[in-house]
C-alpha positions in Angstrom: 50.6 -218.3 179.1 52.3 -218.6 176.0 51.4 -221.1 173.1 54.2 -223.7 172.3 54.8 -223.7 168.6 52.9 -227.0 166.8 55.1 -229.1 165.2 53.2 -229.0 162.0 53.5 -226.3 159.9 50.0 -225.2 158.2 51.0 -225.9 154.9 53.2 -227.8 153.4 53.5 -228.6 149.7 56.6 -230.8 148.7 57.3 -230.8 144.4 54.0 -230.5 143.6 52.8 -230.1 139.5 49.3 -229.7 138.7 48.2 -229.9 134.9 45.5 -228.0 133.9 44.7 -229.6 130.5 48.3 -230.2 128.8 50.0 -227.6 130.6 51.5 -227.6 134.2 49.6 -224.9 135.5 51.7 -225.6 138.6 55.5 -227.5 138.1 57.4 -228.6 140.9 56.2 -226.1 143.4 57.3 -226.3 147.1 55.8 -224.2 150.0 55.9 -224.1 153.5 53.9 -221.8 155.6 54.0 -222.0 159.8 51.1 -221.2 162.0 50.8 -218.0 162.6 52.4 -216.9 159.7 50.2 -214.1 157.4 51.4 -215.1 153.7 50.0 -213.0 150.8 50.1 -215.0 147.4 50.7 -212.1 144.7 51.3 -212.6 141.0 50.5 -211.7 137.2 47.2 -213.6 135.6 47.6 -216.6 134.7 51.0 -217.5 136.8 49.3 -219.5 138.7 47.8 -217.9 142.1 44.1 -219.2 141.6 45.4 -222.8 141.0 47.2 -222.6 144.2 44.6 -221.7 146.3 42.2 -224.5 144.4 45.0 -226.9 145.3 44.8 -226.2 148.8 41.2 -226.1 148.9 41.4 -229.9 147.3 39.1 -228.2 144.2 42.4 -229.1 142.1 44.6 -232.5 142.5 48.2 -232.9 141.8 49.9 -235.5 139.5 50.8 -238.2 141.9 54.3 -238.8 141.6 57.4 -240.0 143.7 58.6 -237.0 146.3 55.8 -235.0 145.8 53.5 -234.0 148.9 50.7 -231.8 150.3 50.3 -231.7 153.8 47.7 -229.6 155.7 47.4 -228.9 159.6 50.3 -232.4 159.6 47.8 -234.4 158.0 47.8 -235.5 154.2 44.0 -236.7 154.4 41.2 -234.9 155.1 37.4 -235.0 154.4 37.1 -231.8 152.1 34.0 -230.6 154.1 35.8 -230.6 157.1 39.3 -228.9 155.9 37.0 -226.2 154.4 35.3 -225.1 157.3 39.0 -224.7 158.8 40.5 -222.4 156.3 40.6 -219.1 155.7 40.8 -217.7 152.4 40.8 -214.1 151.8 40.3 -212.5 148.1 40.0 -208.8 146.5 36.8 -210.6 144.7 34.8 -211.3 148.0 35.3 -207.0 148.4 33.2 -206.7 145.5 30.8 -209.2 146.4 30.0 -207.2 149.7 30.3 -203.7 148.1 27.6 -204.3 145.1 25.2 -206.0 147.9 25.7 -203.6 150.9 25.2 -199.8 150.7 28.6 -198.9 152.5 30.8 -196.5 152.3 34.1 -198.2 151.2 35.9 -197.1 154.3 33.0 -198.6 156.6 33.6 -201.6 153.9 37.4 -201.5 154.5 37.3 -201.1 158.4 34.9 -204.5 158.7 37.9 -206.5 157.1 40.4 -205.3 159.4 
């Protein structure tokens, strides 16, 4: 049986700035992602990837302004404990975490994260 598409998308994040000290470390940014959807964030340092994520996560808040917008899962509230446990985050650093703790051979490493 086929799943019918929610009518949420996953994300969605609608003019959103985030200052980190007196710079926007994020300006005016607007994404939407559907579910389902496999979405690869990919940058230079310091453009902005790890703010992202730590926006999403609710470890960084947006300026609160007029038009601007973060919804998760169609809701704009959540308790942070609970959206947590929901998502998903995969990065190159949690590779190196497992590698220096396991004795694996990096392709036994690789295949576990396929």
């Amino acid at each position: 049986m086929a799943h019918s598409p929610s009518p949420h998308p996953l994300l969605a994040l609608k003019h959103v700035t985030v200052m980190r000290g007196e710079h926007p470390a994020l300006q005016d940014i607007t994404v939407r992602v559907e579910a389902g959807e496999h979405v690869c964030i990919l940058g230079p340092n310091g453009c902005g990837k790890s703010t992202l994520i730590k926006t999403i996560t609710r470890e960084c808040h947006p300026l609160a302004k007029e038009g601007s917008s973060i919804s998760i899962l169609g809701r704009e509230r959540w308790n942070v404990f609970e959206l947590r446990s929901l998502l998903g985050i995969v990065s190159p650093d949690l590779f190196g975490l497992l590698h220096d703790r396991c004795d694996w051979p990096r392709r036994g490493a690789f295949r576990f994260f396929r």
